[in-house]
C-alpha positions, -999 to 999 in steps of 0.1 A, spaced: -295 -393 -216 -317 -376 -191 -291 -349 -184 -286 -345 -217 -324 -340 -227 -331 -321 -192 -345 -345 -175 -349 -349 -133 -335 -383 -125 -341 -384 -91 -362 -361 -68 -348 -331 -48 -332 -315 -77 -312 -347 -83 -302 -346 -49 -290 -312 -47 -316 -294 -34 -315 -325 -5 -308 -363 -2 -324 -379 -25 -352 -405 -24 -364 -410 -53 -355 -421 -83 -376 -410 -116 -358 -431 -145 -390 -452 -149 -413 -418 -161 -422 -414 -194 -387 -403 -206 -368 -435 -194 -391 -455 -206 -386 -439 -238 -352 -447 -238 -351 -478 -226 -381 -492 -250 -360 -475 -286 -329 -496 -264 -350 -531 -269 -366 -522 -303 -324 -517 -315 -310 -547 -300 -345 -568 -316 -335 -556 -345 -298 -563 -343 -292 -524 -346 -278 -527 -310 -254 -550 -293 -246 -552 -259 -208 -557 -253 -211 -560 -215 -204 -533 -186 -183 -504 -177 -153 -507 -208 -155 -541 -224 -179 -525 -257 -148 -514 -266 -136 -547 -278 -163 -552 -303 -160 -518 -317 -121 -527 -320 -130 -561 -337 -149 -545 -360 -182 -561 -345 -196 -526 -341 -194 -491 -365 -200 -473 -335 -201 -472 -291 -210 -448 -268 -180 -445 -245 -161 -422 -217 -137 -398 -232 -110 -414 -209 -112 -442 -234 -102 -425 -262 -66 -432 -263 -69 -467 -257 -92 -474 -283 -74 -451 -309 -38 -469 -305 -54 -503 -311 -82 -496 -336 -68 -504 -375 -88 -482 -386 -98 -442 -383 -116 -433 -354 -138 -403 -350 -159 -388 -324 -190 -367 -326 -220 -357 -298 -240 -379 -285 -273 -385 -301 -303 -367 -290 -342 -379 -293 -365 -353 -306 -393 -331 -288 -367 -327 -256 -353 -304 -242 -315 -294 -245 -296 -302 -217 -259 -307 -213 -233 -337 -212 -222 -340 -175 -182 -344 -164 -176 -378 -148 -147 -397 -135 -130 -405 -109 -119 -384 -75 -93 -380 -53 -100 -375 -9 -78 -372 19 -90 -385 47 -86 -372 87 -67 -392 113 -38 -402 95 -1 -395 106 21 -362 96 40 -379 72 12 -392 57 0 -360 45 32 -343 35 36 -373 8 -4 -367 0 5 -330 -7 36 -338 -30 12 -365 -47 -15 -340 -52 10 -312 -62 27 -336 -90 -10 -344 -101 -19 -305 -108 13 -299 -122 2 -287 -164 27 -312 -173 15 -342 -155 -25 -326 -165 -12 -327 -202 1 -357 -204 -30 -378 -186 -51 -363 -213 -32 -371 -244 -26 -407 -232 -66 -413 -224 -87 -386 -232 -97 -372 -198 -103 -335 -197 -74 -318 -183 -77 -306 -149 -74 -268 -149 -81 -245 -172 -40 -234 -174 -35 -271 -188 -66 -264 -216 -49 -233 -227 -15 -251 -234 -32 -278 -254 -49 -253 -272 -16 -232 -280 7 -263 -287 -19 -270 -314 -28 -306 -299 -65 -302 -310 -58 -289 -343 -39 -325 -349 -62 -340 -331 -97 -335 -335 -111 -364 -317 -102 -350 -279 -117 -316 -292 -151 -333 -296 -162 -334 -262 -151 -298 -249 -172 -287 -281 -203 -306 -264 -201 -293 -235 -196 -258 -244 -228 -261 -271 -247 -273 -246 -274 -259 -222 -265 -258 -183 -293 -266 -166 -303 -277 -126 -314 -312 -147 -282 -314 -164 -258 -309 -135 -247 -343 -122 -265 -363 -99 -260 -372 -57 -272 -403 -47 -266 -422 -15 -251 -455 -24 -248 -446 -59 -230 -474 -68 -253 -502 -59 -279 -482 -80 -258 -483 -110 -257 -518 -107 -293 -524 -104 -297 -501 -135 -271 -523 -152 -289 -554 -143 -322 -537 -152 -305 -528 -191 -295 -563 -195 -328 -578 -185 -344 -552 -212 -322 -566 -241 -329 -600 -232 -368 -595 -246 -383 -611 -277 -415 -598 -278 -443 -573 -285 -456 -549 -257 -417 -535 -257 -428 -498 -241 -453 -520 -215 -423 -546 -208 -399 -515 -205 -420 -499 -178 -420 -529 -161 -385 -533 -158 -378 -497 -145 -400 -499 -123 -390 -526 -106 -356 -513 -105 -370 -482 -91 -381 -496 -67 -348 -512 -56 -331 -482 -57 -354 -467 -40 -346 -488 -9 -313 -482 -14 -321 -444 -13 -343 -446 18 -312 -467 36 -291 -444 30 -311 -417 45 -320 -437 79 -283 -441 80 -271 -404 70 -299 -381 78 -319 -363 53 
């Protein structure tokens, strides 16, 4: 949400500019979010189906109409949904900004030290995984964005986005969109241990009943600002700025 309404969330640039240290998800915008987040789930407008993939089961169930997921999920959830699926952008608050969808997902690294063999299998592995072929495929089975722009162009010519619209929906937001510094992905140190205070911090948020939700919201971030803040300024003492 905050790259996608062109919002800083941490200082530095997001950790561009340098390491970051600071973490701004508990300013006004976040506590936007995350106070409309506990209005919808008093309500019953939202329902939390638990981390990383496992919404996906109560959209399948028909517990849900709708989820905000990863692209990669895509094909999953289309071959065991019994119904139609369809995708659009994610939804935007007024009075913001545009900013852009970011590309996430996971990375491959080769590390130093290992033995000659070792790296003339790693450059087999990593020429198999380029190959438009291999790219193709991994995006038709789960949704991931191909990864070259040689791979794009044969989906586009083979016609697999005019039969299917759904993996065409989030190329389409990311080219609409606005690139911006805010909206370009974000380096933290330890950024997994801060995604799980955030997590913890969401779950805590849904768990309130009552009134004083944008007070009660500010209170939450900011106590898990200041955890991951912590984590931030370990980080650095260990790394260097």
């Amino acid at each position: 949400m905050h790259a996608l309404h062109a919002q800083f969330y941490a200082n530095n640039e997001n950790g561009r500019k340098a390491k970051a240290t600071e973490v701004y998800f508990n300013r006004e915008f976040g506590v936007k979010v995350f106070s409309e987040w506990i209005k919808w789930a008093q309500n019953g407008v939202l329902v939390y189906g638990g981390r990383e993939h496992n919404a996906k089961n109560a959209f399948i169930s028909g517990q849900v109409a709708m989820l905000i997921q990863s692209t990669s999920s895509l094909g999953s959830i289309e071959a065991k949904a019994n119904f139609k699926v369809g995708t659009t952008f994610l939804p935007r608050i007024p009075g913001y900004p545009r900013g852009n969808s970011v590309v996430g997902g996971a990375t491959l690294w080769v590390m130093k030290g290992k033995p000659k063999e070792d790296y003339k299998a790693i450059w087999e592995f990593l020429k198999f995984v380029a190959r438009l072929d291999v790219s193709q495929k991994s995006h038709k089975s789960t949704g991931y964005f191909p990864t070259s722009n040689s791979a794009l162009k044969g989906l586009l010519d083979e016609g697999w986005f005019s039969e299917h619209p759904n993996y065409l929906t989030a190329f389409l937001q990311i080219l609409s969109g606005i690139n911006r510094q805010e909206s370009q992905g974000v380096r933290l140190g330890n950024f997994v241990a801060i995604r799980d205070v955030v997590d913890s911090a969401f779950e805590k948020a849904l768990q309130y009943k009552g009134p004083d939700i944008e007070k009660t919201a500010k209170a939450i971030l900011d106590e898990a600002a200041k955890q991951c803040n912590q984590i931030l300024k370990d980080y650095v003492s260990l790394y260097g700025k």
